[in-house]
N, C-alpha and C positions, 0 to 999 in steps of 0.2 A: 115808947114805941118798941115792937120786937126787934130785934138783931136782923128776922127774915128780913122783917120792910125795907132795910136799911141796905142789902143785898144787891149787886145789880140781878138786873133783870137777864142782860144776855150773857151766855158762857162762857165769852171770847173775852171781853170786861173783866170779868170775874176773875179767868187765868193768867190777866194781864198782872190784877190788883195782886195777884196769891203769888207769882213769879216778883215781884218788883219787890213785896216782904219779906220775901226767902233772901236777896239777893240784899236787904240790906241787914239781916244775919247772917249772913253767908256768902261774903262779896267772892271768894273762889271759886265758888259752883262750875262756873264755866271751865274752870282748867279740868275737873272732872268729864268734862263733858268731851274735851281735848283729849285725856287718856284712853278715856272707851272709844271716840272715834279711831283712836290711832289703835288701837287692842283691835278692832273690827278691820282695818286695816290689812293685818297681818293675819287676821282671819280668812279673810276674803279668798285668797287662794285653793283654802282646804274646802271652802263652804262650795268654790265654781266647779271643785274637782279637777283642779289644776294637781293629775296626777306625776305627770312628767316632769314639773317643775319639782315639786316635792323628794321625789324619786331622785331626783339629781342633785338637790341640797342633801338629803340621806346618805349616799353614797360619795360626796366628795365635790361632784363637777361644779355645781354652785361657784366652789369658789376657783378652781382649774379654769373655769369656762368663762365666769361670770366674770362682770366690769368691778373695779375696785367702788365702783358711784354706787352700783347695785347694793351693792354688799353694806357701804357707809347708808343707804336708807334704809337699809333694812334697823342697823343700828339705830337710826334715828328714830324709828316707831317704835324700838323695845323699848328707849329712855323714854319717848311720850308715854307711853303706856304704863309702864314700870314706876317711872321716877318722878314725874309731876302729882301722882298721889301722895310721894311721900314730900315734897316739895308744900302740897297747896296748907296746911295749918300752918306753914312759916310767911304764906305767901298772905293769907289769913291779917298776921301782925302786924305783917308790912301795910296792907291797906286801914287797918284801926289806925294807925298812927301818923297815917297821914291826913290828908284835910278830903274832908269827904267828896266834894269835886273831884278829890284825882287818886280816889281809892283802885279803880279797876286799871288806872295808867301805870300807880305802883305798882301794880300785880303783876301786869302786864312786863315791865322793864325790871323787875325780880329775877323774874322767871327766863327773860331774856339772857341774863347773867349768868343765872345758873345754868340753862341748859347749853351755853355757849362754851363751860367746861366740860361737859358731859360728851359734848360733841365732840371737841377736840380729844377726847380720851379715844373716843369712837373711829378715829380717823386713824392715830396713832394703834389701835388694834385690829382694824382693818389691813394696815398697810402692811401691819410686821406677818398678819395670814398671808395676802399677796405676796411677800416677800418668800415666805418658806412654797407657797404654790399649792398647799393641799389642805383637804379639811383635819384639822388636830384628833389623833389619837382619841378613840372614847378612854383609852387609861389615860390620858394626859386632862382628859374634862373631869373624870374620877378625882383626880389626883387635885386639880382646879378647886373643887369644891370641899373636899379635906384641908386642905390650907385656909380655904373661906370659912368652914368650921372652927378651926385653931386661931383663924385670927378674928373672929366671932366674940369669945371668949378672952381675948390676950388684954393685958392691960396697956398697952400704946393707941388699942382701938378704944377702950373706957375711955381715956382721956381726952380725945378726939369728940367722943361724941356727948361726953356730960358740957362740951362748948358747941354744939353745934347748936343750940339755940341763942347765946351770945350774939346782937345783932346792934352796932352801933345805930343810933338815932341819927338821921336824916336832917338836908333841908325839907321844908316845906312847901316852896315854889320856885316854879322856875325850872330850869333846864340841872340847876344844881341837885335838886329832888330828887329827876331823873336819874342822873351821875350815883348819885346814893342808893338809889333802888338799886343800879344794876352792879354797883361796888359790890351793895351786900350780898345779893344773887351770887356775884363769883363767891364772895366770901365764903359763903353756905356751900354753894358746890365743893370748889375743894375739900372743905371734912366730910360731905356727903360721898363722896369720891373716894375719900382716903376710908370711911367706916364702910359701904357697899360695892366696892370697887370691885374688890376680888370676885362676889358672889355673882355681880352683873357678868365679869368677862366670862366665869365657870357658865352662867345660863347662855352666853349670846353664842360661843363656840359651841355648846353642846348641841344649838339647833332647835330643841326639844320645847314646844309651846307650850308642854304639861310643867317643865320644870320651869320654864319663864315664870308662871304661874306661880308655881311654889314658893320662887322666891320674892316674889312682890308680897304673898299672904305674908312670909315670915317677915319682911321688912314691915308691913303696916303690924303684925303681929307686935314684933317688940313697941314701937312705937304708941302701942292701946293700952299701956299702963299710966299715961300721963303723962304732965309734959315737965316730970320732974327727971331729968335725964338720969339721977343717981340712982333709983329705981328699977329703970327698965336697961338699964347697960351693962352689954356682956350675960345677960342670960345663957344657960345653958341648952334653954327649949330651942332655940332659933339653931344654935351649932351642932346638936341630935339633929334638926330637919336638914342641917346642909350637909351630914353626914350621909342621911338616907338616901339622900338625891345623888351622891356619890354613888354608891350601890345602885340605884336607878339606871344612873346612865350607862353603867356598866351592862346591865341585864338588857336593857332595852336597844 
């Protein structure tokens, strides 16, 4: 019998069967789906012509004016958007290794973990902008992203991240599972934290959606040589990009 026959007939069927097979090679899809919503997000303002607001995050008031809450969400869409791409092949392993029942729960309480460092970093550099009361210096974002470059390339970030795939094995079931997904979730954040850290604070001060941009390409960038960490760490191409984007910020 043809392959056609065997086809359903209606297209909503069909997209169901073709979604359900994707999703059992590719149980993280969804967190993708999480980044670009939150990337659209932070779009959304430029797309309404929400020039006033723009105009005010540009010149400083944003944060003079704006609520410290404001400001911590805004963080919290640039880590969805940014940092669950680079999160979801770790989140990936975590769901193989668990029992297929509760692949998408593992992902789920991973990513919980992780992003609950992320946040707190976000909180803690919110506070210390509120603290000083103005938006930072474009030389002081220059200066941000030359240090990200230098520590791109340094051997204490190597080390950090030829372990960032090191992920102790779990329970199985139970509420313990859970506890272990989101143990390892932190675990992961903090080296993801300690190798991206600098580059995210250089993009979220600068403001700049273009260099937001730039630096999520360069992070998935290193990361697309494999997942053999001694390979792809410490390149030089990523630390030239975060050089460039220093000169960016300065010109722009």
């Amino acid at each position: 019998m043809p392959a056609s026959a065997l086809a359903p007939s209606n297209p909503l069927v069909a997209a169901e069967q073709h979604l359900r097979a994707h999703l059992v090679r590719r149980p993280e899809s969804w967190l993708y789906v999480v980044a670009a919503s939150a990337a659209v997000a932070m779009l959304l303002p430029l797309v309404a012509g929400d020039a006033a607001s723009a105009h005010a995050h540009h010149h400083g008031t944003h944060h003079e004016g704006g609520s410290w809450l404001a400001d911590w969400r805004h963080w919290d869409l640039m880590v969805l958007a940014m940092m669950v791409p680079v999160a979801a092949p770790y989140a990936r392993r975590v769901a193989f290794e668990s029992l297929w029942r509760r692949r998408h729960r593992a992902i789920a309480w991973f990513v919980l973990g992780y992003l609950a460092l992320w946040l707190a970093v976000g909180a803690a550099l919110v506070g210390a902008v509120a603290v000083v009361g103005r938006t930072p210096d474009v030389r002081l974002v220059s200066l941000l992203f030359l240090l990200a470059a230098a520590w791109q390339v340094s051997r204490p970030r190597r080390r950090v991240l030829r372990r960032c795939g090191v992920l102790p094995a779990g329970a199985l079931k139970g509420w313990r599972a859970d506890r272990d997904c989101t143990v390892n979730g932190l675990r992961y954040g903090v080296r993801c934290t300690l190798v991206c850290g600098p580059a995210m604070a250089a993009a979220a001060l600068s403001g700049s959606l273009v260099l937001m941009a730039g630096v999520i390409v360069l992070f998935l960038s290193e990361r697309a040589r494999g997942p053999n960490p001694h390979r792809r760490a410490g390149r030089p191409l990523e630390a030239w990009g975060l050089a460039t984007f220093a000169a960016v910020a300065l010109i722009a």
